[in-house]
Structures are given as structure tokens and as C-alpha cells.
N, C-alpha and C positions, 0 to 999 in steps of 0.2 A: 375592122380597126378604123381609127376614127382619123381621118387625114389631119396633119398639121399642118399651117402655114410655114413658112420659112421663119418668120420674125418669131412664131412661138418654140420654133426649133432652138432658135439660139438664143432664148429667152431661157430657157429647159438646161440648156447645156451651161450658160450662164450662172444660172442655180445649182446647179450640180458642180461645177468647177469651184461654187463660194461655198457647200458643204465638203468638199476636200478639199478645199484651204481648211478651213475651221476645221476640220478632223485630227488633220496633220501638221499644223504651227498653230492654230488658235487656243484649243484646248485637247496638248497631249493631255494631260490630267487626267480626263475622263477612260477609264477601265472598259476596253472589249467587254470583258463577261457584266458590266453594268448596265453597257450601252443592249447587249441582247437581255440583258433580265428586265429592262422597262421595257425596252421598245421592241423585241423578236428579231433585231438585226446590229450587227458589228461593220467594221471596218470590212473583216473578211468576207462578211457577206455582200459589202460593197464591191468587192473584189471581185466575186463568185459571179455577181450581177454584171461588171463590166467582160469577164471574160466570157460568160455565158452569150452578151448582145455580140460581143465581138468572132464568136465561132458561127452565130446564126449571120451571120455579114460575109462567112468565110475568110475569117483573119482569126489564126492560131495565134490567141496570147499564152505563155506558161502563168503555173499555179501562181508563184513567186513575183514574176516580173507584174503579172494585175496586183495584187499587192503592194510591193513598192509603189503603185499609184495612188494607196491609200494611205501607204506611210510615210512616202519621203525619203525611203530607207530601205535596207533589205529589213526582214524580221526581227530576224537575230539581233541588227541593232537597237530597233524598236524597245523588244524585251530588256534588251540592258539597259535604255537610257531610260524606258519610261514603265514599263508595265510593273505592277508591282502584283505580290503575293494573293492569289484571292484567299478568302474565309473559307470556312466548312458553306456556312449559309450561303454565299455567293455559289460555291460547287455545288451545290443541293438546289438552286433556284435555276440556271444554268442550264441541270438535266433538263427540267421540267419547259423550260423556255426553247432550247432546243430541241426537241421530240415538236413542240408543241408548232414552231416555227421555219425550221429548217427538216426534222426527219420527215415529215409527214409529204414526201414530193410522192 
């Protein structure tokens, strides 16, 4: 693994703290199941990533609480204030993006 500097450390973290801002007050708008059907990854999987780094550091975060760092919120509130309905096509793009992205570990 390829050592970092300090200053690229918190240049990293920097950018990752201004893409959750922008996930979570810039644009709720934008749809989990859209963000993994372009791109192979969501909020949760931002989530799955922080808590994943955080077990390899040995520090237990729960499923939920890494989450709330991605929303601002518990879930539950998320889906109410912002998530809306997917389509058939969205659930049918989705399987295909997840298998392709996420099942294959």
C-alpha cells in the first residue's frame, strides 16, 4: 500500500467530508437506487465503506449509526422526507447494478 503524506491525508478527508455534505444537504434530490444504477454505489454503500474502514482500525460502528453519517438522519427519516417511489425500470436496473457491484465480494 502506497504511503500518504499527512497533508494528502487531510486533503482526502477534506473531499470526502465535501461529498457528504453534498450527499446529505446539497442534493437530497438525488435517489439511492439512481446514484447505484450510474455509478455501482449509494449512500449505503458509503456507509458499508466507512464502517467496513472503521472495524479494520478496531472501532465497532453499528449498521445504522455509519448511516446516519451519510444522512444526517436516522433512515426512517430519510425515506420519509426525501426518498421517493422507485419504477419497475429503476428495480430491474438496481438487480443488475447490484449483483454487478456490491454481490460479487
Amino acid at each position: 500500500m502506497t504511503e500518504h503524506t499527512q497533508q494528502e491525508i487531510e486533503l482526502q478527508a477534506a473531499a470526502f467530508r465535501r461529498l457528504q455534505k453534498h450527499l446529505m444537504e446539497d442534493r437530497t434530490d438525488v435517489q439511492n437506487i439512481d446514484m447505484m444504477n450510474l455509478t455501482g454505489f449509494c449512500r449505503n454503500c458509503l456507509s458499508r465503506w466507512y464502517q467496513e474502514a472503521a472495524a479494520e482500525s478496531g472501532v465497532e460502528i453499528g449498521k445504522m449509526e455509519a448511516r446516519e453519517l451519510f444522512y444526517g438522519m436516522s433512515m426512517d427519516d430519510w425515506k420519509a422526507n426525501y426518498q421517493t417511489d422507485a419504477t419497475d425500470g429503476q428495480q430491474e436496473a438496481f438487480k443488475t447494478a447490484f449483483e454487478e457491484n456490491v454481490g460479487k465480494k
